[in-house]
N, C-alpha and C positions, 0 to 999 in steps of 0.2 A: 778652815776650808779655804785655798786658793780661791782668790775672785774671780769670773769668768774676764779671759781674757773679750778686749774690746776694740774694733778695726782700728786701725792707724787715721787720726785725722787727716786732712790734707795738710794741716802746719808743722804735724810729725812726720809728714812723707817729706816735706819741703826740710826740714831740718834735717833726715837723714841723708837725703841728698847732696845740700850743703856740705855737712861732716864729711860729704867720701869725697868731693870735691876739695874740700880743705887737704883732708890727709894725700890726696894724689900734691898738690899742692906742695906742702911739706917735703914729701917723701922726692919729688923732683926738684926740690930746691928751690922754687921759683913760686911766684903772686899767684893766689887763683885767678886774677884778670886774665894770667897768662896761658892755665888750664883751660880759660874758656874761650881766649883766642885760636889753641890748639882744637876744640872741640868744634868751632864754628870754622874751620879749613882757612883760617888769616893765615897771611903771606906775612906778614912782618914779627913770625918768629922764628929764630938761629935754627937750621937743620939739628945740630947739636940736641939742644934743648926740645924739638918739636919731637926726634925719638926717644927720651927720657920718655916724653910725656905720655906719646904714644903706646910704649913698652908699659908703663903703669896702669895706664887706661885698660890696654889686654887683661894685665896680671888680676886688676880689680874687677876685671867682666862688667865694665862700667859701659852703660845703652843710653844714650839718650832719650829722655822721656817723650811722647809721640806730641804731647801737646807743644814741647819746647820745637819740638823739630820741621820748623815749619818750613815747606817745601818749595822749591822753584818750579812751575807747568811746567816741567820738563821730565822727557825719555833719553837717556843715553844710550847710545847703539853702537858698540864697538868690536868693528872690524878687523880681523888680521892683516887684510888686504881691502884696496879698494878698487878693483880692475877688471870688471864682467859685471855681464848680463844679469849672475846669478846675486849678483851684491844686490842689484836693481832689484829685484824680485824681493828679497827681505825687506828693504827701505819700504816697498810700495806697504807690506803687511802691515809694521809696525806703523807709518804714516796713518794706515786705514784706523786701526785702533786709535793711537794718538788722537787722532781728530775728530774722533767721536767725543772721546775722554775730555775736549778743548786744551789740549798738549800741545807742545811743542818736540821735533825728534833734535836732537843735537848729535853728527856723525864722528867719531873715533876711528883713527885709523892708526896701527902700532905696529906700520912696514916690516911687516912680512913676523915681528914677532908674537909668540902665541900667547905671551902673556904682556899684558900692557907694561908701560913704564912707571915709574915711582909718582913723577913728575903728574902723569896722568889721573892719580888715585887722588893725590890730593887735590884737581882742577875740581873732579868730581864732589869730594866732601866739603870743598868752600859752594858747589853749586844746589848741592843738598836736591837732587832731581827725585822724582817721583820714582823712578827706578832706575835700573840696568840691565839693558841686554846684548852677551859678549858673545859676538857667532865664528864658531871656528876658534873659541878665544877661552882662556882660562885664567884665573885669577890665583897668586901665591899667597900665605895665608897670610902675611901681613896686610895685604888689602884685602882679604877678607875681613879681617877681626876691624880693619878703618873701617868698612863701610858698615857693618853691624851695628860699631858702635854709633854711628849715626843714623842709624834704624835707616839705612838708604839697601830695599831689596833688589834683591841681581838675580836673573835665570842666564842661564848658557842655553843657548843652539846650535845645536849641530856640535858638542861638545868635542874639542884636540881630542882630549884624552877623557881616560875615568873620570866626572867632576865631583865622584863621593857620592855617599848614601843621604848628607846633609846640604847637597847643593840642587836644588830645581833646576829639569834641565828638560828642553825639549829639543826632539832628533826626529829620524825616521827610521824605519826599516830595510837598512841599508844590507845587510846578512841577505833578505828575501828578495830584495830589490836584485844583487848579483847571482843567488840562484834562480831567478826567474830571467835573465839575463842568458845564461849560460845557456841553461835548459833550453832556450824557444831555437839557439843555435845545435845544441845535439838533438834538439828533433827535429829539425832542418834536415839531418843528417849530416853534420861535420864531424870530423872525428881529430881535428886537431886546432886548436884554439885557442889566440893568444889573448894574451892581458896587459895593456900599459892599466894599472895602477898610480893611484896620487900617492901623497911623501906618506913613510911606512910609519912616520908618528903618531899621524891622525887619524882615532879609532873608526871613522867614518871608512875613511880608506879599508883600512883593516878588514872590516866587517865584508865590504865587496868583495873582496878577492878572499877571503872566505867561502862567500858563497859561491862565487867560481870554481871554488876547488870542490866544494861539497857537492855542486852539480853534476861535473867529471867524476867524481867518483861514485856519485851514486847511480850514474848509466856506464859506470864500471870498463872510462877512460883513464889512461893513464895520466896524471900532471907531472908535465915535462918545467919543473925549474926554468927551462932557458926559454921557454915561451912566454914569462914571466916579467914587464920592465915596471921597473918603477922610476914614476914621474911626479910632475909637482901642479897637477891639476892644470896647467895651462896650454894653449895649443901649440907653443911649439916643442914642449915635450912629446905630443901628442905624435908631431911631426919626426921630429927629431929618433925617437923610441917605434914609430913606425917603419923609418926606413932599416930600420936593424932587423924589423922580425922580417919586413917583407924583403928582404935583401938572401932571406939565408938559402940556402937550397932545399931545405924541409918546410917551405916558409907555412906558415896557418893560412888554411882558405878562410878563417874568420877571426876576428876578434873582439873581444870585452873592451872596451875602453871606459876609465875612472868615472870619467865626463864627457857630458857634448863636445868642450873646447878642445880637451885631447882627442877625440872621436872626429874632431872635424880636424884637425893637425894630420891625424890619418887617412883623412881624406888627400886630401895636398901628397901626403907620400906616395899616395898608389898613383897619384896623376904625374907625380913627377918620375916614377917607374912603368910608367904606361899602362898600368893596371886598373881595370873597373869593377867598381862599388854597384851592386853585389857579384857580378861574374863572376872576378877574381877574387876577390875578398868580401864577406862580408863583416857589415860592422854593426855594433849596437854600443850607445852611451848609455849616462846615468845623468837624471836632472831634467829632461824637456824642457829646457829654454826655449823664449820664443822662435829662434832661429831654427831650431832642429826640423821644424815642417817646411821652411823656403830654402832649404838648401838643394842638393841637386847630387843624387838621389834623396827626397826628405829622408831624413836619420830615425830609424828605429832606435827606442831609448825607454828607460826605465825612468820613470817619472814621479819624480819627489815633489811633495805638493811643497812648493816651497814659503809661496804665500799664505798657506795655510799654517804653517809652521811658523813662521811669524808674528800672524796674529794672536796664535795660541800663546807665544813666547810672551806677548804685547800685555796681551790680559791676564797674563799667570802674574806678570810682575805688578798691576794695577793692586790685582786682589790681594796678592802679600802685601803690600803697601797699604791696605785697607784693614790687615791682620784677618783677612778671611784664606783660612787653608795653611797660614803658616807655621803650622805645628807638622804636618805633612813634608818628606822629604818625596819631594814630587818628580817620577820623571816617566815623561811621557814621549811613545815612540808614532807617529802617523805612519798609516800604509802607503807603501810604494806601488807602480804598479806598469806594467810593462806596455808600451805603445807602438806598436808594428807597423812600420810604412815600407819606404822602399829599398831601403840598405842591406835587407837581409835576405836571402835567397838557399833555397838547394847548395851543395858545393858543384863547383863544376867538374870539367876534366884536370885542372890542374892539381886535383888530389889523388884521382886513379895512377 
């Protein structure tokens, strides 16, 4: 009779642990001192040699154990960009969580690119923080498999692009945000309706001018292509891709715009065509920053809880890090919801 198999000590878990540290050892040529320099993010090993080791460490789906991996009070929060109101709005969330949690937030910012730098993956796994959260930001799988191996968990907000069925990510209802957008403009009665859109990478974007087009056609408007600009989420796109639609001779008595900042960029165009908001044009953004109610007409806008989004991101990454829920590929959407003030109006006569 085989004996009944009997748990792994903890001296036998420690040994085979050892053993796979040896053989990654071995197999990259170099000391395990040097394996666990690579593993604790030290700066004084050869690039060379730190992706040997890294490449092996993948290859053997080697984790570090949760007790070994003791953590700095720290949140990583890392931005695409650092240049708006609406950046301020996530810092406040995360901040709120953090400090409940007795955290610290540490800010990243990887100008203007969507996925961080090398440089920055490893700041991260020598800093071993309690998590990461990348907003507007995506991670390639090599820094994927770094930071797993370091048991260091990451959610996305407001995810660029796809971030997989195995990455936690929290967004909003951006698709229902731009149909409810459009909609509150064709039942205005406009019947022609432009759109500055953000850059056509980020599925956030996407998703809005989606619902823009799903609007129109579902009260069985045509979408005209050239009423269409894509921008880069800031207001002087906003500006800039305004004076083109309102310039034309078929110009939209209204428009979708991505965000507040391009929505208020629009604003500036029609003042600088001598045009008034709503008379001549109306307009609606996306986001309610604080600004959107002191502006002049206050801005009608579709309003993404963004603080809410935040701290959801804050706590989703707390509780992976806790190994509560981490078996779940999590991703979660908050509703948007539309806010009517004084930018949007009837069309007037300059559509008859």
């Amino acid at each position: 009779m085989t004996p009944p198999e009997h748990p792994q000590t903890p001296t036998a878990r420690r040994s085979a642990q050892t053993a796979t540290l040896a053989e990654i050892a071995r197999e990259a040529g170099v000391s395990a001192p040097t394996v666990s320099k690579v593993l604790n993010g030290r700066a004084d090993v050869a690039p060379a040699t730190r992706n040997r080791v890294e490449e092996l460490l993948r290859t053997h789906g080697y984790r570090r154990r949760r007790a070994e991996a003791s953590r700095s009070p720290l949140i990583d929060l890392v931005f695409h960009e650092l240049e708006s109101a609406w950046a301020l709005e996530v810092i406040r969330g995360v901040e709120n969580v953090a400090r409940q949690a007795g955290l610290s937030v540490v800010l990243s910012e990887s100008a203007g690119r969507l996925t961080p730098g090398r440089t920055w993956a490893d700041q991260v796994a020598a800093r071993r923080p309690h998590g990461v959260i990348l907003v507007l930001s995506e991670l390639d799988e090599s820094q994927r498999a770094l930071l797993t191996s370091r048991s260091v968990p990451f959610v996305v907000m407001d995810p660029a692009g796809d971030p997989g069925t195995d990455v936690p990510s929290i967004g909003a209802t951006n698709w229902q945000g731009g149909l409810a957008a459009t909609r509150h403009l064709v039942e205005l009665g406009h019947t022609r309706i432009g759109a500055i859109t953000g850059p056509s990478r980020m599925l956030c974007s996407r998703a809005r001018v989606d619902g823009y087009r799903a609007a129109l056609e579902t009260a069985g408007l045509p979408v005209d292509v050239g009423l269409i600009k894509t921008g880069d989420f800031h207001h002087e796109s906003g500006y800039r891709l305004g004076l083109e639609l309102l310039r034309r001779p078929d110009r939209p008595t209204a428009v979708f715009a991505g965000n507040d900042l391009q929505a208020l960029g629009l604003y500036e165009a029609a003042r600088e065509l001598g045009l008034r908001v709503p008379d001549d044009v109306s307009v609606v953004g996306f986001d309610d920053l604080p600004v959107a109610r002191w502006v002049g007409p206050p801005l009608t806008t579709v309003r993404q809880p963004l603080l809410e989004m935040a701290e959801a991101a804050a706590r989703l990454v707390l509780e992976l890090g806790r190994g509560e829920g981490a078996a779940a590929a999590t991703r979660v959407e908050l509703a948007t919801s539309l806010v009517v003030r004084s930018s949007t109006a009837a069309p007037g006569v300059a559509e008859s």
